[in-house]
Structure formats: C-alpha cells, structure tokens
C-alpha positions as CSV (number, residue, x, y, z in Angstrom):
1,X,-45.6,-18.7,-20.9
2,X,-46.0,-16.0,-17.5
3,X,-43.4,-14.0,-16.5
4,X,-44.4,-14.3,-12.8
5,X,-43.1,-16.6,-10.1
6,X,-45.3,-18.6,-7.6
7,X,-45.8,-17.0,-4.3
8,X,-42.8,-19.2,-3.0
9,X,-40.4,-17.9,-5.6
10,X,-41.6,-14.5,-5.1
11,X,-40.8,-14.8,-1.5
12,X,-37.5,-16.8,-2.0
13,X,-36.5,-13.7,-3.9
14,X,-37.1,-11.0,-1.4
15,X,-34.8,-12.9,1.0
16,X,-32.3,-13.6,-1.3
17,X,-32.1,-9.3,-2.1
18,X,-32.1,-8.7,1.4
19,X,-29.4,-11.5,1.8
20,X,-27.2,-9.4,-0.6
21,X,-27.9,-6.2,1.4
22,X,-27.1,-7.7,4.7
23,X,-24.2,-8.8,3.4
24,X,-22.8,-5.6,1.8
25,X,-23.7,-4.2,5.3
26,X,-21.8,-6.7,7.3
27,X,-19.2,-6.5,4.9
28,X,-18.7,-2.6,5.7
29,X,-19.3,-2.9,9.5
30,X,-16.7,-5.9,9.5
31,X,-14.2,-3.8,8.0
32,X,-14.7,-1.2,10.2
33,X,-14.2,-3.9,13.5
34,X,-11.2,-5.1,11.3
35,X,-9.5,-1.9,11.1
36,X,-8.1,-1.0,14.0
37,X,-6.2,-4.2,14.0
38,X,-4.7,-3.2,10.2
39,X,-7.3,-6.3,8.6
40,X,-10.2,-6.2,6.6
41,X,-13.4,-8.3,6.6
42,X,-11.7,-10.6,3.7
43,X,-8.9,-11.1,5.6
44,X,-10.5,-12.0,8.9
45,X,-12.8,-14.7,7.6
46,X,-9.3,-16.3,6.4
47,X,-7.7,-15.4,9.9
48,X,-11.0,-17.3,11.5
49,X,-11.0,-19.8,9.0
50,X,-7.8,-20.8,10.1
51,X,-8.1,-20.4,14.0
52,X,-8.7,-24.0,15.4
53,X,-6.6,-25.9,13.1
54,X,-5.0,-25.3,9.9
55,X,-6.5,-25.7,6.3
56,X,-6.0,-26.1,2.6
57,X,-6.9,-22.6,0.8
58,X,-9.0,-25.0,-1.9
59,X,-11.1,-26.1,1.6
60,X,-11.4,-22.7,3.0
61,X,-12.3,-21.7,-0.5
62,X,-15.3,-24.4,-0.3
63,X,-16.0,-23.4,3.6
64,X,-16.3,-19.5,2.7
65,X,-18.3,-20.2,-0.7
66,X,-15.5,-18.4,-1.9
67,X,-13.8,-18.7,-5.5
68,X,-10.0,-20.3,-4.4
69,X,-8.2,-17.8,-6.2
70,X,-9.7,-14.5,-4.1
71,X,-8.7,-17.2,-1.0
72,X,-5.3,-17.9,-2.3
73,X,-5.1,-13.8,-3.0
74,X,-5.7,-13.1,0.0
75,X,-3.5,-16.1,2.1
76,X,-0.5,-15.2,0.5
77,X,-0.8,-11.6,2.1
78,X,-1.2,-13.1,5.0
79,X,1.5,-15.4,4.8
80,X,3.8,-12.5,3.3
81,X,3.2,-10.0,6.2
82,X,3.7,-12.7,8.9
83,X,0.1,-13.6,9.8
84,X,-0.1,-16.8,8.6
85,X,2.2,-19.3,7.3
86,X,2.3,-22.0,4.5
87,X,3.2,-25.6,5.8
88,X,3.2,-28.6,4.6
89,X,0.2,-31.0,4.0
90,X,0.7,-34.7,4.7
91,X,-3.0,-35.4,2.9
92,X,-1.8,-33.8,-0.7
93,X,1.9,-33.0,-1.6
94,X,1.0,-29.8,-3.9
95,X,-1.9,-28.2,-1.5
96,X,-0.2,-26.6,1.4
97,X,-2.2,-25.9,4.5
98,X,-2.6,-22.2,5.8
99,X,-1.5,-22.2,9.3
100,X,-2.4,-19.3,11.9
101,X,0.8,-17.2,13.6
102,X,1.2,-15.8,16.3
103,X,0.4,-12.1,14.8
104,X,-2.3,-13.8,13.3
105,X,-3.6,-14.7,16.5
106,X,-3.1,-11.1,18.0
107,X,-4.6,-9.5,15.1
108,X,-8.3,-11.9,15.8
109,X,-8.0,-11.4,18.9
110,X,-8.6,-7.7,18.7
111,X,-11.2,-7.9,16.4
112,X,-13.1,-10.5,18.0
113,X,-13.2,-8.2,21.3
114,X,-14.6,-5.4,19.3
115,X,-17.2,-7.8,17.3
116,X,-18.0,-9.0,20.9
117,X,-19.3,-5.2,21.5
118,X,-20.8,-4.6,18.2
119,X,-22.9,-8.4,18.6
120,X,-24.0,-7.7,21.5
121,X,-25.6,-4.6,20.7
122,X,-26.8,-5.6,17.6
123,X,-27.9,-8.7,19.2
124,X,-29.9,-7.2,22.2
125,X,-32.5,-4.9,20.0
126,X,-33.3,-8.2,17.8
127,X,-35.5,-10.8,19.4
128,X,-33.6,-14.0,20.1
129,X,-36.2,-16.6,19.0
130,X,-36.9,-14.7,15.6
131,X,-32.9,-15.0,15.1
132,X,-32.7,-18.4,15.7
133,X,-35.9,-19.0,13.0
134,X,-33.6,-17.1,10.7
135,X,-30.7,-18.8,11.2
136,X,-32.4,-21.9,10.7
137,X,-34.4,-20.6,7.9
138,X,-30.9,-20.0,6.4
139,X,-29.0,-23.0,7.5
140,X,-32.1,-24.7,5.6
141,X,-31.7,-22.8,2.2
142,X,-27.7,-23.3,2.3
143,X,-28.2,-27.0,2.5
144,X,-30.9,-26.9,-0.6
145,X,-28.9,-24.8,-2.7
146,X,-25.4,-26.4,-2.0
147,X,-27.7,-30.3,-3.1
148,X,-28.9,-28.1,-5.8
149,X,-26.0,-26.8,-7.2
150,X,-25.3,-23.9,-9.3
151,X,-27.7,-23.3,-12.4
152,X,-27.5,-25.0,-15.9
153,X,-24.5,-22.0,-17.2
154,X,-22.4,-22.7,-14.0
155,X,-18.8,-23.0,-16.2
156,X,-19.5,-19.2,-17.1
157,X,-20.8,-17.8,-13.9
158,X,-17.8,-19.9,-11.8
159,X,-15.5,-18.2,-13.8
160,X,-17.0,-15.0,-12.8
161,X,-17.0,-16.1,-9.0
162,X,-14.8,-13.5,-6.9
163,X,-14.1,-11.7,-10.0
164,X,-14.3,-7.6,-9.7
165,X,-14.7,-4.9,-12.9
C-alpha cells in the first residue's frame, strides 16, 4: 500500500489548503467591510441570502454549505434586533421563511458600497481571464463534490459541521 497520492490528488490538495486560507482571509476582510454597519461576515451572507426574496433557514443552510443550526443561530439575531423577520411559509407549516427588513436592507446596503471598493481593488491587480478560469475551476469542483457527497463517516463529521471548541 503507498502513502502518496497521484499527481491529480496531489494537486486537488494544494487547492483545497489554499481554499481554506482564502477563506479565513475573506472571512476577516468581510468582517472588517461588515463592521461599520454593526454585522459580521456570518451575518451578511444571511442578510444577502435573503435579499431578493425570502427563504427557509434549512434552504439557506443548503445554499451557504452551512450546518442549519449556525444559520438558525444566527437568523434569530437577526430577526431579534429587527433585521430580519420570521413569516409564514405557505410550502411547509413548521419551516418559516426569513424575510429581509427594512434595517436589514440599510445595513447591506452599506456594506455592499464598501465591498464595491474593496472588489474593485482587489479585482483590478488580478487578471480577469485567470479569475474567470478560477471561478470555473471552482464552479466545476463544487458540482463534483456536491454529486459526490461527503465521505464514508459523514453522520460523524455532519455533526461536527458549524461546530466550534
């Protein structure tokens, strides 16, 4: 039995560790844009989930990647400081839908002028064509692992999902 991968699974891994460090970055620099505007990066991705129309917490959940209880966490601070409200959902009697307020609006509307900024001068020292390879590249490895699925001990690692300490 060898301990080494194939070339492929070697380079699926260096992406997948610089995925993680992009996202602890974005993470950071989104809660910085969030700030001023009294959010976080957790909370805006619910505050944008919920922009266009409104949604179950179980869909954002599934949108996001997301286990539902970190969602549900964090929609009922919403809903409690007047963000977001809960409202009835004609599709399913139990699973309220998460519906955007009017300080909800406010508060994305700030940040998205500040992430405006911050993407487009992020954005102008990358080159465009390489970004849109990456974003394919990605779009292309969310699609096979979502048809994959998680692996063979998924009960015990989705239990660990969104889980801290």
């Amino acid at each position: 039995m060898t301990n080494s991968r194939s070339p492929e699974g070697d380079a699926w891994s260096a992406l997948v560790v610089r995925v993680f460090q992009l996202n602890g970055l974005l993470t950071a620099h989104g809660d910085a844009l969030a700030a001023p505007a009294g959010q976080s990066s957790a909370r805006w991705q619910l505050l944008a989930a919920i922009e266009d129309h409104p949604r179950s917490v179980a869909e954002i959940a599934r949108m996001l990647g997301l286990a539902r209880q970190s969602v549900q966490r964090v929609a009922d601070l919403l809903a409690e400081e007047g963000l977001a409200r809960y409202e009835d959902n004609p599709a399913h009697l139990r699973a309220k839908l998460l519906q955007l307020e009017p300080r909800g609006r406010a508060a994305l509307a700030q940040i998205a002028a500040a992430q405006r900024t911050w993407a487009d001068r992020i954005g102008k020292r990358l080159d465009v064509k390489k970004m849109r390879t990456a974003t394919a590249v990605l779009d292309e490895a969310l699609e096979l692992m979502r048809a994959d699925g998680l692996p063979d001990d998924q009960e015990s690692r989705g239990k660990r999902v969104g889980k801290r300490g």
